[in-house]
C-alpha atoms as an extended CHARMM CRD file, in Angstrom:
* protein
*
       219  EXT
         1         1  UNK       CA            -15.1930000000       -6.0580000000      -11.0320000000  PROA      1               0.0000000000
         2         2  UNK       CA            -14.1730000000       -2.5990000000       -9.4940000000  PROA      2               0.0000000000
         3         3  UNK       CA            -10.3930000000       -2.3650000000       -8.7120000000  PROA      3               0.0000000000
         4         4  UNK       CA             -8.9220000000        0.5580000000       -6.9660000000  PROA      4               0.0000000000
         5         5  UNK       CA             -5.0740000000       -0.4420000000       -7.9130000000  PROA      5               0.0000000000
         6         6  UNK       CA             -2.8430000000        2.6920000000       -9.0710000000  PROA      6               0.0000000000
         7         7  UNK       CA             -0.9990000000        0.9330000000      -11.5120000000  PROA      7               0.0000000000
         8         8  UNK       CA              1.9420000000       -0.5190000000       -9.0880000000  PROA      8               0.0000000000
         9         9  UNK       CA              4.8860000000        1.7200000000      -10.3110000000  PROA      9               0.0000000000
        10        10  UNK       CA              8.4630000000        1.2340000000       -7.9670000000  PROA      10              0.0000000000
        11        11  UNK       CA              9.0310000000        4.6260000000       -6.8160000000  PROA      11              0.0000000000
        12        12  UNK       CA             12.4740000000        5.1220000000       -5.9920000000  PROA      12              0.0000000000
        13        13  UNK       CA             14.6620000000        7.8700000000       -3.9830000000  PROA      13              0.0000000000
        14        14  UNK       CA             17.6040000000        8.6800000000       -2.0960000000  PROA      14              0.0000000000
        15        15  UNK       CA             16.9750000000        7.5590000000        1.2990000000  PROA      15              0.0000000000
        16        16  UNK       CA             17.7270000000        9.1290000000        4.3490000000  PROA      16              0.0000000000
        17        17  UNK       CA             18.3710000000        7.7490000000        8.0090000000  PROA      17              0.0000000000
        18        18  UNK       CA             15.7470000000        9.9180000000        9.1360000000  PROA      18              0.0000000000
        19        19  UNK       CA             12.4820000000       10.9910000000        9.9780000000  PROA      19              0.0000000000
        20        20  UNK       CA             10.2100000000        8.8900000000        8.5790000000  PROA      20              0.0000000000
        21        21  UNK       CA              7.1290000000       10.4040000000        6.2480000000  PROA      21              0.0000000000
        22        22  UNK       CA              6.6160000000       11.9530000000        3.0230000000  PROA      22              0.0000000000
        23        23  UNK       CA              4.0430000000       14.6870000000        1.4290000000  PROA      23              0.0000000000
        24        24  UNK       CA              1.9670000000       13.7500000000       -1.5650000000  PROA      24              0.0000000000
        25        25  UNK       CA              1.8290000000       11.0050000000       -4.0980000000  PROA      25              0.0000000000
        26        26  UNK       CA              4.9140000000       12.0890000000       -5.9260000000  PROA      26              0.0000000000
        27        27  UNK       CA              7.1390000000       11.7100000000       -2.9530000000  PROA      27              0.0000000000
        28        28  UNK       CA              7.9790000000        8.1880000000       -1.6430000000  PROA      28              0.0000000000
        29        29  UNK       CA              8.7690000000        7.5020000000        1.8530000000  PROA      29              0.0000000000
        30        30  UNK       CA             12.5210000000        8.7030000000        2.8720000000  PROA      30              0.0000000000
        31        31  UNK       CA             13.8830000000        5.7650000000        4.7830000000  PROA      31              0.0000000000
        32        32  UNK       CA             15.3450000000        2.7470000000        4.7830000000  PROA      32              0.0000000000
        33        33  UNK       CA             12.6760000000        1.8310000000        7.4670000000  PROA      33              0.0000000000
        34        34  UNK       CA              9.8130000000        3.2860000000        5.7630000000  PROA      34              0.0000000000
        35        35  UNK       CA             10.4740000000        2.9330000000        1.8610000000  PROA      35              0.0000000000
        36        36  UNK       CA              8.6210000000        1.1140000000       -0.0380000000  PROA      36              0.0000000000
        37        37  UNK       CA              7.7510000000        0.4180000000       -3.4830000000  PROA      37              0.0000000000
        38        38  UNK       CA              4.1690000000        2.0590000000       -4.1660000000  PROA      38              0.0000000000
        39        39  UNK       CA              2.6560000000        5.2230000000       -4.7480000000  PROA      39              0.0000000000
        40        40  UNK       CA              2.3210000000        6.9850000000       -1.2510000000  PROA      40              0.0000000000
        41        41  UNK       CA             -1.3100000000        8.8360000000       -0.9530000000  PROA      41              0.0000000000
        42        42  UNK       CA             -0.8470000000       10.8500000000        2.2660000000  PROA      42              0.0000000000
        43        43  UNK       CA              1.9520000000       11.7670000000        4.7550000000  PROA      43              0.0000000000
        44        44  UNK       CA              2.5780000000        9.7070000000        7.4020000000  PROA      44              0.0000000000
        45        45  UNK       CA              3.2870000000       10.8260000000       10.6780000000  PROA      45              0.0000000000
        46        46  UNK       CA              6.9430000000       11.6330000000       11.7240000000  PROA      46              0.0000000000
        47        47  UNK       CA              8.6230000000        8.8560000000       13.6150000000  PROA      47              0.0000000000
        48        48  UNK       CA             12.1080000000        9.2250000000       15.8550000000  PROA      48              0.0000000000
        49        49  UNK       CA             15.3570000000        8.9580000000       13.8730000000  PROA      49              0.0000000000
        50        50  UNK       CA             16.1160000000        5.9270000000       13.4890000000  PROA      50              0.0000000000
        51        51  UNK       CA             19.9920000000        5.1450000000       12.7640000000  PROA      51              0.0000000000
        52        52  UNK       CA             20.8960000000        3.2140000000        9.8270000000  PROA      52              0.0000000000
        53        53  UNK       CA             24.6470000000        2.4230000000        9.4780000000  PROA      53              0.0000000000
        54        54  UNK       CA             26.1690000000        3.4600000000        6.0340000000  PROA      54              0.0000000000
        55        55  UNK       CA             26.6550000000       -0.0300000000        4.6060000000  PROA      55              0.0000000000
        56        56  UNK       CA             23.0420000000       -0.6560000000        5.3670000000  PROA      56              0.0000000000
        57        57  UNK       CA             22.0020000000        1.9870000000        3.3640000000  PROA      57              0.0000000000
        58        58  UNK       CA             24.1970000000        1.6190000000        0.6320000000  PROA      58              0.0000000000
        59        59  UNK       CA             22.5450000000       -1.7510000000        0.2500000000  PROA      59              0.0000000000
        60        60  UNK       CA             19.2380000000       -0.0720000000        0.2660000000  PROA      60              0.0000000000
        61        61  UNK       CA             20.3780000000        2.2630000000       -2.7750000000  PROA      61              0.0000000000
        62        62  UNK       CA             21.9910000000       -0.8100000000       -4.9530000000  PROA      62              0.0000000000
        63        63  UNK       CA             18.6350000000       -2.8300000000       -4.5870000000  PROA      63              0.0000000000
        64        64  UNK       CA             16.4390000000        0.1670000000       -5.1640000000  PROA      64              0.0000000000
        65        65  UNK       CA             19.3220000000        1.1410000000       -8.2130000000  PROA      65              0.0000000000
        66        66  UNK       CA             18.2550000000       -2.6160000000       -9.3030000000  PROA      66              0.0000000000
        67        67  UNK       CA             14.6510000000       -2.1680000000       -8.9390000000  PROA      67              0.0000000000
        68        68  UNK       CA             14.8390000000        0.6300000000      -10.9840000000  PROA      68              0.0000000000
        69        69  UNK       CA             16.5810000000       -0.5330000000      -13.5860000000  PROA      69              0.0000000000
        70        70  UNK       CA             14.6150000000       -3.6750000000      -14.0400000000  PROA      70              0.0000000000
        71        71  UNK       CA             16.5020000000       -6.2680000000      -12.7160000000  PROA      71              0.0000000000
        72        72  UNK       CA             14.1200000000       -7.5070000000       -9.9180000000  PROA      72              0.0000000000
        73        73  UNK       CA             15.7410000000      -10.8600000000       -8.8980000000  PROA      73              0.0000000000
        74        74  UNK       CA             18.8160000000       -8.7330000000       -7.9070000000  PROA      74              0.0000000000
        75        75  UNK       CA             16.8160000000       -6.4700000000       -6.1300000000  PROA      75              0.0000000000
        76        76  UNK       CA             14.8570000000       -9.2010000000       -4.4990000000  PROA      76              0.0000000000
        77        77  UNK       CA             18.2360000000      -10.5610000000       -3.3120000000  PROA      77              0.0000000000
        78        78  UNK       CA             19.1650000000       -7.3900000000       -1.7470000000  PROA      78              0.0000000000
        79        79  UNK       CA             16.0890000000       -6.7140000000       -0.1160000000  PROA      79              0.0000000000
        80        80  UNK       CA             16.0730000000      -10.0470000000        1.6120000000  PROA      80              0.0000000000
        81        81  UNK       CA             19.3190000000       -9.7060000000        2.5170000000  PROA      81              0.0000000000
        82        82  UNK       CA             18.6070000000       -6.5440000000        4.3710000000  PROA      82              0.0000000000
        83        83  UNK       CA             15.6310000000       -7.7390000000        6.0910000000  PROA      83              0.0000000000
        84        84  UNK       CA             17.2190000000      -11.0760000000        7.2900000000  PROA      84              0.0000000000
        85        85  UNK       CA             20.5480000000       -9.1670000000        8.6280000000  PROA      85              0.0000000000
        86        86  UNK       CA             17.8430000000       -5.9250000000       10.1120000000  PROA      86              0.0000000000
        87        87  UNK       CA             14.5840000000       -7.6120000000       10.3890000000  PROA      87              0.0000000000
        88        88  UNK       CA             13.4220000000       -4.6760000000       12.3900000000  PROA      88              0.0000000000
        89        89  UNK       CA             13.4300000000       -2.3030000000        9.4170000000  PROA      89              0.0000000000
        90        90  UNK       CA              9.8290000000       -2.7870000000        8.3380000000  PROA      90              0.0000000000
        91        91  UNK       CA             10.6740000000       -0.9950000000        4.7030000000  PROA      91              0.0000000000
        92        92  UNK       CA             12.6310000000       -4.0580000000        3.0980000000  PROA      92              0.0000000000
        93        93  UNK       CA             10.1310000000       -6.5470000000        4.3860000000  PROA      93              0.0000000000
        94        94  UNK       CA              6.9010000000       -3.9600000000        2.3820000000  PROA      94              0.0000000000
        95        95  UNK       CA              9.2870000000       -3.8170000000       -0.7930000000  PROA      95              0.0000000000
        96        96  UNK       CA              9.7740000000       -7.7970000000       -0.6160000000  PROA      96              0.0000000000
        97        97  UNK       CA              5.9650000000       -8.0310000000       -0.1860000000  PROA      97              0.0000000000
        98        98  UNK       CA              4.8410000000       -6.0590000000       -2.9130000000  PROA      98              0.0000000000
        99        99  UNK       CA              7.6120000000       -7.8280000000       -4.9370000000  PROA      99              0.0000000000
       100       100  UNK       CA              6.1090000000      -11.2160000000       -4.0810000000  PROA      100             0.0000000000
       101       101  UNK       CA              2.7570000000      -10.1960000000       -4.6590000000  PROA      101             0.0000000000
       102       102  UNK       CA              3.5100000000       -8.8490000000       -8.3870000000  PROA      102             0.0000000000
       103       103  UNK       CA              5.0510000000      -12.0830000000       -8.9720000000  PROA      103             0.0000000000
       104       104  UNK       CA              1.9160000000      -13.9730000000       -8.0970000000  PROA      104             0.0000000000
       105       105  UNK       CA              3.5500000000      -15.4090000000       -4.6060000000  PROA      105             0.0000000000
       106       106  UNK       CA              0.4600000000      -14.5570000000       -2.4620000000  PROA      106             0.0000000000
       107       107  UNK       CA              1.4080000000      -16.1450000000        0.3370000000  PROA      107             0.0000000000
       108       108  UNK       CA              5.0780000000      -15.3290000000        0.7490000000  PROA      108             0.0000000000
       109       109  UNK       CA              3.4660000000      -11.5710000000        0.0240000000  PROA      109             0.0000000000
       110       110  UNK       CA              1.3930000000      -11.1980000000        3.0110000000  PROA      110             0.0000000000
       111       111  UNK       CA              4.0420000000      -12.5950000000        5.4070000000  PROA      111             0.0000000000
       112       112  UNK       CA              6.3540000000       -9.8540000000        4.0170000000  PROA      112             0.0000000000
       113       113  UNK       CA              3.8500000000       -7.0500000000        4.8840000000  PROA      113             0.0000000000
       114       114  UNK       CA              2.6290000000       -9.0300000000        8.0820000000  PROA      114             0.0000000000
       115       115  UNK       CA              6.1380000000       -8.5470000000        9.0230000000  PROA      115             0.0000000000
       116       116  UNK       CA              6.4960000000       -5.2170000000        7.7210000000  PROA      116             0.0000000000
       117       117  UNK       CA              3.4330000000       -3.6290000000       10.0540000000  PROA      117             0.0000000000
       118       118  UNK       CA              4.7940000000       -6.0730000000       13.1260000000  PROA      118             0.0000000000
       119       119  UNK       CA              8.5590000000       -4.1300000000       12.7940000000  PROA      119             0.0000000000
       120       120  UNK       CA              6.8530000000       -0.6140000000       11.9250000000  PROA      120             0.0000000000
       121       121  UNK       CA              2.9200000000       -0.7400000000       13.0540000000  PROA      121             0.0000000000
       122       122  UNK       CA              2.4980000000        3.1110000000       12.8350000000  PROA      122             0.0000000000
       123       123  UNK       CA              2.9620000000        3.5340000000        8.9350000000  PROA      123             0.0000000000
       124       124  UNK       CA             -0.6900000000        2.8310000000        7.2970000000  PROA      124             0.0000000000
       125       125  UNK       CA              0.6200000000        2.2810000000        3.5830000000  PROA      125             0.0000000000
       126       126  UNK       CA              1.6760000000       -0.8900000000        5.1250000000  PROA      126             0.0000000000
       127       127  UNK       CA             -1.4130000000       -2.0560000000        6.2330000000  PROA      127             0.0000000000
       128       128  UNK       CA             -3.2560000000       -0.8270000000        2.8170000000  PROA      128             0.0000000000
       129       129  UNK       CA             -0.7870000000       -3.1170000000        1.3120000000  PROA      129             0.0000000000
       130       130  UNK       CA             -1.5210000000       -6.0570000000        3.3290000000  PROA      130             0.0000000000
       131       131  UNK       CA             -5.1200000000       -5.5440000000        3.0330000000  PROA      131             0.0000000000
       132       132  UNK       CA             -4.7850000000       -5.7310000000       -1.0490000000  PROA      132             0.0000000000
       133       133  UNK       CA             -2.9230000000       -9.1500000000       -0.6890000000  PROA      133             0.0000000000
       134       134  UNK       CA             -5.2580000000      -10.3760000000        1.9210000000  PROA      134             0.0000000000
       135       135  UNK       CA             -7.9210000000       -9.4140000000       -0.3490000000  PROA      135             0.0000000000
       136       136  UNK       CA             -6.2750000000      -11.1090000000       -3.4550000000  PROA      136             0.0000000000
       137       137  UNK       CA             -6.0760000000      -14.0580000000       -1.3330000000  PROA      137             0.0000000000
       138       138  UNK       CA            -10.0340000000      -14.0550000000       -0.3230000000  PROA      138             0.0000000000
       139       139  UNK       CA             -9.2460000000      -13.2680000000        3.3620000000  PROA      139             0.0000000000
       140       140  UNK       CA            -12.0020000000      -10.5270000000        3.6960000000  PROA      140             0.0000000000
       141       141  UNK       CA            -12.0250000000      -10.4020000000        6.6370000000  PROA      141             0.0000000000
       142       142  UNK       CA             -8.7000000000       -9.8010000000        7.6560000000  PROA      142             0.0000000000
       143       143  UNK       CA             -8.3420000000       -7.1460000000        4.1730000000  PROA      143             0.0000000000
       144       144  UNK       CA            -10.9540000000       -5.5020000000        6.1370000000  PROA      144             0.0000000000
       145       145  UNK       CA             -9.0910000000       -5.1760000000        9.4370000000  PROA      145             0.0000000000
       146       146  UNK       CA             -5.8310000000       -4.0190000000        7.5450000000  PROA      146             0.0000000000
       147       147  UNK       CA             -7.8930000000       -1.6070000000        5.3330000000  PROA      147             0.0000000000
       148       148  UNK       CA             -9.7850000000       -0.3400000000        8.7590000000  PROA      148             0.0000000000
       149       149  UNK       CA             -5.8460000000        0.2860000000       10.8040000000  PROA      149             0.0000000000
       150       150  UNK       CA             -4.5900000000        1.8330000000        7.5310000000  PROA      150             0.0000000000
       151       151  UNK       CA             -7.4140000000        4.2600000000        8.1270000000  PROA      151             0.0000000000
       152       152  UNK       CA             -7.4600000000        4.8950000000       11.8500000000  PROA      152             0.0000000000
       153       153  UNK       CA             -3.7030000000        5.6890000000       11.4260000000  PROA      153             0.0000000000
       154       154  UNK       CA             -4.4560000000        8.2360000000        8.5200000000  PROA      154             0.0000000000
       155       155  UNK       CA             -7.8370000000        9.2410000000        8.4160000000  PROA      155             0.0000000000
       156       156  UNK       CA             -7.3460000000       10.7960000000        5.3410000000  PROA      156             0.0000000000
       157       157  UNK       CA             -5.6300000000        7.9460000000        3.4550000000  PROA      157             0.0000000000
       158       158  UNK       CA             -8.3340000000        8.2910000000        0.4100000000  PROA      158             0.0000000000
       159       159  UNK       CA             -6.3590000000        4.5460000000       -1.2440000000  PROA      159             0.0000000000
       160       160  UNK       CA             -7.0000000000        2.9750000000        1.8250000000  PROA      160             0.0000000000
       161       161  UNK       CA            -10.5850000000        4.2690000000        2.4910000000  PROA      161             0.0000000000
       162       162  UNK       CA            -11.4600000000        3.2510000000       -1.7980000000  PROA      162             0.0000000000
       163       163  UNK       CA            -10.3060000000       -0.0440000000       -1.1490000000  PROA      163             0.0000000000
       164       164  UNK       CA            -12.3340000000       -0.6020000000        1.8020000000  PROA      164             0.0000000000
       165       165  UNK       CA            -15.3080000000        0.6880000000       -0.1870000000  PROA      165             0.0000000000
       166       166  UNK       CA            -14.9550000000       -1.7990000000       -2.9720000000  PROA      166             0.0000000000
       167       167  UNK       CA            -14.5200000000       -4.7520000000       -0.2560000000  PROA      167             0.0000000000
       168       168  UNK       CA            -17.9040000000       -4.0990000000        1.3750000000  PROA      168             0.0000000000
       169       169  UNK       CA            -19.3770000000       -3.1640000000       -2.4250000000  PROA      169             0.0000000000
       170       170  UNK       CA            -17.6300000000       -6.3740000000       -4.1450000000  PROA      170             0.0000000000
       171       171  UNK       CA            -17.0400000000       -8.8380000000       -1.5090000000  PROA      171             0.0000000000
       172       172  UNK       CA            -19.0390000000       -7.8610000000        1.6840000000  PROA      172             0.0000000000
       173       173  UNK       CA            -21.9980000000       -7.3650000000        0.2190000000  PROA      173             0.0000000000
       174       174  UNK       CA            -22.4070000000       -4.0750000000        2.3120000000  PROA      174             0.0000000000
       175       175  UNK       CA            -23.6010000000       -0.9310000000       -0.0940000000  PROA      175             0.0000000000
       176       176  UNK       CA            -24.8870000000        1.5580000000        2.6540000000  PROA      176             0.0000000000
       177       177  UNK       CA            -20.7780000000        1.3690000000        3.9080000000  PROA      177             0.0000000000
       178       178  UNK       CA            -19.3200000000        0.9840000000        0.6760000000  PROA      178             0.0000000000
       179       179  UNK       CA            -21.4870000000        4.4010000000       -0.0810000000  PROA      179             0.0000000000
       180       180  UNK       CA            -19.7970000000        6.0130000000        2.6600000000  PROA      180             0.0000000000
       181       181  UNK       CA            -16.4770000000        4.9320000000        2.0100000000  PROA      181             0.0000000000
       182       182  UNK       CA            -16.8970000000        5.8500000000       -1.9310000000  PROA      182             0.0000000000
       183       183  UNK       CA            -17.9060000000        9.9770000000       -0.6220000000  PROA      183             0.0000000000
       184       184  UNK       CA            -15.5490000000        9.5320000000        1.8980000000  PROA      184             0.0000000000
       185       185  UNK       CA            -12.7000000000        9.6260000000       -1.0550000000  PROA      185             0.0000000000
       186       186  UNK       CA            -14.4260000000       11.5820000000       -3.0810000000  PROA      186             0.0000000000
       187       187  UNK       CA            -13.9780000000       14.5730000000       -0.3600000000  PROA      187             0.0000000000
       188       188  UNK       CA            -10.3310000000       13.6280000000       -0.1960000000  PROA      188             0.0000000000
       189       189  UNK       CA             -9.9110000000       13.5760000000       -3.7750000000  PROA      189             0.0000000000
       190       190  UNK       CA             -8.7730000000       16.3530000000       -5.5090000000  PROA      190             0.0000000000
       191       191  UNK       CA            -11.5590000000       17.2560000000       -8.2540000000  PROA      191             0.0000000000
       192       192  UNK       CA            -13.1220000000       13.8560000000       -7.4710000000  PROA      192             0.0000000000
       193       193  UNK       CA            -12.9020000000       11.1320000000       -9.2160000000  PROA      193             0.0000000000
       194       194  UNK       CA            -16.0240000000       10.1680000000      -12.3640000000  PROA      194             0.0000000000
       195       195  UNK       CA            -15.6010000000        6.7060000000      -11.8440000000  PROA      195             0.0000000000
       196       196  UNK       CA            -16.0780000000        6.6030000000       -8.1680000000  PROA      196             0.0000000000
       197       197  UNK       CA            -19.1160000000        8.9920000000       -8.6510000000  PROA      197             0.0000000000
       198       198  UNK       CA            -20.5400000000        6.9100000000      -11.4530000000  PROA      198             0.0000000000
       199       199  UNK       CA            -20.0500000000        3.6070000000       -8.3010000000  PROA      199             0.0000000000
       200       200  UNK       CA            -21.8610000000        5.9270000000       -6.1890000000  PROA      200             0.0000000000
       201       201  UNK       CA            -25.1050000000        6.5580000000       -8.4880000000  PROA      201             0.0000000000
       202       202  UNK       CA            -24.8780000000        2.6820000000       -9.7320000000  PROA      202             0.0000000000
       203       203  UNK       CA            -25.5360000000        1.9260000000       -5.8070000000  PROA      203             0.0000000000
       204       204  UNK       CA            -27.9450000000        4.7220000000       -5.1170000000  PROA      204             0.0000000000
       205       205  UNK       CA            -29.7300000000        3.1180000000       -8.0440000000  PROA      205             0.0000000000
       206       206  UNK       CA            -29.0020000000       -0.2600000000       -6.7460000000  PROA      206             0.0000000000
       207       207  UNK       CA            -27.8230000000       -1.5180000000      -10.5300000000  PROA      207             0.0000000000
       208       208  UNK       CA            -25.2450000000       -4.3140000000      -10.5670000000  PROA      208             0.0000000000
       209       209  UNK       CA            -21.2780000000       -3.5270000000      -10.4750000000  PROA      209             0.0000000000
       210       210  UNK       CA            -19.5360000000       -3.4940000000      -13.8890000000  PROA      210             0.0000000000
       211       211  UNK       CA            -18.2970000000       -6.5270000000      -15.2320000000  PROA      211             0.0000000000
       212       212  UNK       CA            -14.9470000000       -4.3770000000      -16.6450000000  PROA      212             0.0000000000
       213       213  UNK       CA            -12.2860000000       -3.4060000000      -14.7850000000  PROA      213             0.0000000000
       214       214  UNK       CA            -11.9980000000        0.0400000000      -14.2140000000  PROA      214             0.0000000000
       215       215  UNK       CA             -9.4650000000        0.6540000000      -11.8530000000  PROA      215             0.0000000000
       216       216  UNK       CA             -6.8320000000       -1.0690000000       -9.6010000000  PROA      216             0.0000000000
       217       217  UNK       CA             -6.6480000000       -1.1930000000       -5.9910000000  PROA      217             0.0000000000
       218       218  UNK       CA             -4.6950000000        1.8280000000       -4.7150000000  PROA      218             0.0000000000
       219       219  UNK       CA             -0.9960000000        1.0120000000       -3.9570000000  PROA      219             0.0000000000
């Protein structure tokens, strides 16, 4: 089975009150709105300031301190604690997702993120993220759909547009889109990427997926 997953590290920062966004892969969102704990592929567009009051956000930076450190029921605690006292901050309700969904809690993962894109619907690593727990969950349909906003809100979101490739490849039964999806992120790759080439001529030639896993879904 084909897995685009980018080994889930927690990226943490100092958060800002700010403008939402960030610029590459090494730079995780800046907010307490828009953190969240995966790998961020491409920038996402700049948002009005949104005012976070200091003891909000120094409950952001414990649970993130906690994260980092390893002590995830702590920062679990704090997370939920933000999002039930600020439930329109769509960051803690992502973190809390992806949290749940590493612990094997499916379905108290996807209504995280579902609440997550309902409190911020403009940030597209949301959505990605929703779509890799729907898609966990065998709700293709509605990975699809996530997969599908994550991309009309970032049309170069190259995570989002890999995962939707391997849905139609793995689970949709749809090669002639998966193909399109797969040299989609190639171009948005930088060097490209042998694997997803070596998916591309395995289609072309219309041989069976791999039984291995070669990569994660992109987080």
């Amino acid at each position: 089975m084909r897995f685009a997953d980018g080994s889930l590290r927690f990226f943490v920062a100092a958060l800002c009150a700010g403008v939402a966004g960030c610029a590459s892969v090494t730079e995780p969102l800046k907010s307490v709105k828009d953190a969240v704990v995966a790998p961020v592929v491409s920038a996402a567009p700049p948002e009005p300031e949104v005012v976070v009051s200091p003891a909000v956000q120094r409950a952001y930076d414990d649970a993130l301190r906690a994260l980092r450190a390893g002590r995830v029921d702590e920062a679990e605690r704090g997370l939920r604690a933000i999002a039930k006292s600020n439930p329109e901050l769509g960051g803690p309700h992502a973190n809390l997702g992806v949290l749940y969904r590493q612990s094997g809690k499916l379905p108290e993962a996807a209504a995280a993120l579902e609440l997550a894109v309902r409190a911020n619907p403009t940030q597209p690593i949301y959505f990605n993220q929703l779509g890799v727990t729907y898609r966990q969950q065998g709700q293709f349909t509605k990975a699809r759909e996530a997969y599908e906003k994550a991309i009309e809100l970032d049309p170069n979101y190259a995570s989002a547009q890999l995962n939707l490739g391997i849905l139609h490849d793995l689970y949709l039964a749809d090669g002639k889109r998966a193909l399109e999806l797969y040299d989609r992120d190639l171009a948005l790759s930088s060097g490209g990427d042998a694997t997803v080439t070596k998916w591309i001529a395995d289609l072309k030639n219309r041989k069976p997926a791999p039984i291995t896993v070669s990569k994660k879904e992109m987080e």
